[in-house]
N, C-alpha and C positions, 0 to 999 in steps of 0.2 A: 105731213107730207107723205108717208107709207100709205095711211089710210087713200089718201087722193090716187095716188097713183094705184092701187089697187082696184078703186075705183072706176081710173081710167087710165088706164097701162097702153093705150095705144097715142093720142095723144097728150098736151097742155093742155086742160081745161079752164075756165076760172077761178076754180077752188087754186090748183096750182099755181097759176101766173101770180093771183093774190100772196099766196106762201111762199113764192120764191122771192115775189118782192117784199114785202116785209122781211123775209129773211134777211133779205143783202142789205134792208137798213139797218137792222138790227149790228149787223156784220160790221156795216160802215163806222158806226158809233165804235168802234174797240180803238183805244185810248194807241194803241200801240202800231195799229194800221196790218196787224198779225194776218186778216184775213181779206183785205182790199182786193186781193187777183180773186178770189172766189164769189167775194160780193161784186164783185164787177159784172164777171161772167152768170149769178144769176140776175142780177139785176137787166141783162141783155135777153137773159132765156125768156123774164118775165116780160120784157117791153114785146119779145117778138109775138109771143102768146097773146098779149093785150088788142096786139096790131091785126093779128089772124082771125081773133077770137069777134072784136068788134068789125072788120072789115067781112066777118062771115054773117054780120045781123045779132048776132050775139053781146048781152049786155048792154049799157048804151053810150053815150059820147059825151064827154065834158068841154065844154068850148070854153069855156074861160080859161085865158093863155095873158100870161104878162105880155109885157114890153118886149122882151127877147121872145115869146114863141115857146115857151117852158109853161108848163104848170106849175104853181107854189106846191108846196106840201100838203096842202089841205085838197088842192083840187085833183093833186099826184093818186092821193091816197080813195077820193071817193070813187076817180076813173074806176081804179080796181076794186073794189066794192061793190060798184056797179055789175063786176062779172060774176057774184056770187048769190046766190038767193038771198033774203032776208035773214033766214034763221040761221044763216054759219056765220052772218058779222059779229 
C-alpha cells in the first residue's frame, strides 16, 4: 500500500482500490471482529475507487450479478483485478 500510494499520492488508483479491498477481507476474516470498523471503511474507500475508477473508462465491468444484484466472491474479486495490469495480480 506505501509503494502505491507513493506512486500515486494524489489519487485511488487500481493498484490501491485492489489493496484496500483485499485488505478489508483479509480484516473481515479475524475470528474476533477486532477490526470490522476499519475493514468496513476500506472496504467503502475501495468500492468508491472501483465506481470512479471504472465510471472514468478505466479497467473493465463485470456484469454477472446474482439474484439480489451483489457479486459472488469470485466475480467481487476479478471486478478488482480487472483494475490492475496483468503482472501486479
Amino acid at each position: 500500500m506505501a509503494i502505491a500510494q507513493l506512486r500515486s499520492p494524489n489519487r485511488d488508483d487500481g493498484v490501491m482500490a485492489r489493496i484496500m479491498w483485499k485488505t478489508s477481507k483479509v480484516m473481515e476474516d479475524d475470528t474476533y471482529g477486532t477490526y470490522a470498523k476499519q475493514a468496513e471503511e476500506l472496504r467503502i474507500r475501495a468500492e468508491v475507487a472501483q465506481k470512479v475508477l471504472t465510471g472514468s473508462g478505466e479497467g473493465g465491468v463485470i456484469i454477472a450479478i446474482d439474484e439480489k444484484g451483489n457479486l459472488d466472491a469470485g466475480e467481487e474479486e476479478d471486478s478488482y483485478d480487472a483494475l490492475v495490469p496483468a503482472y501486479f495480480r
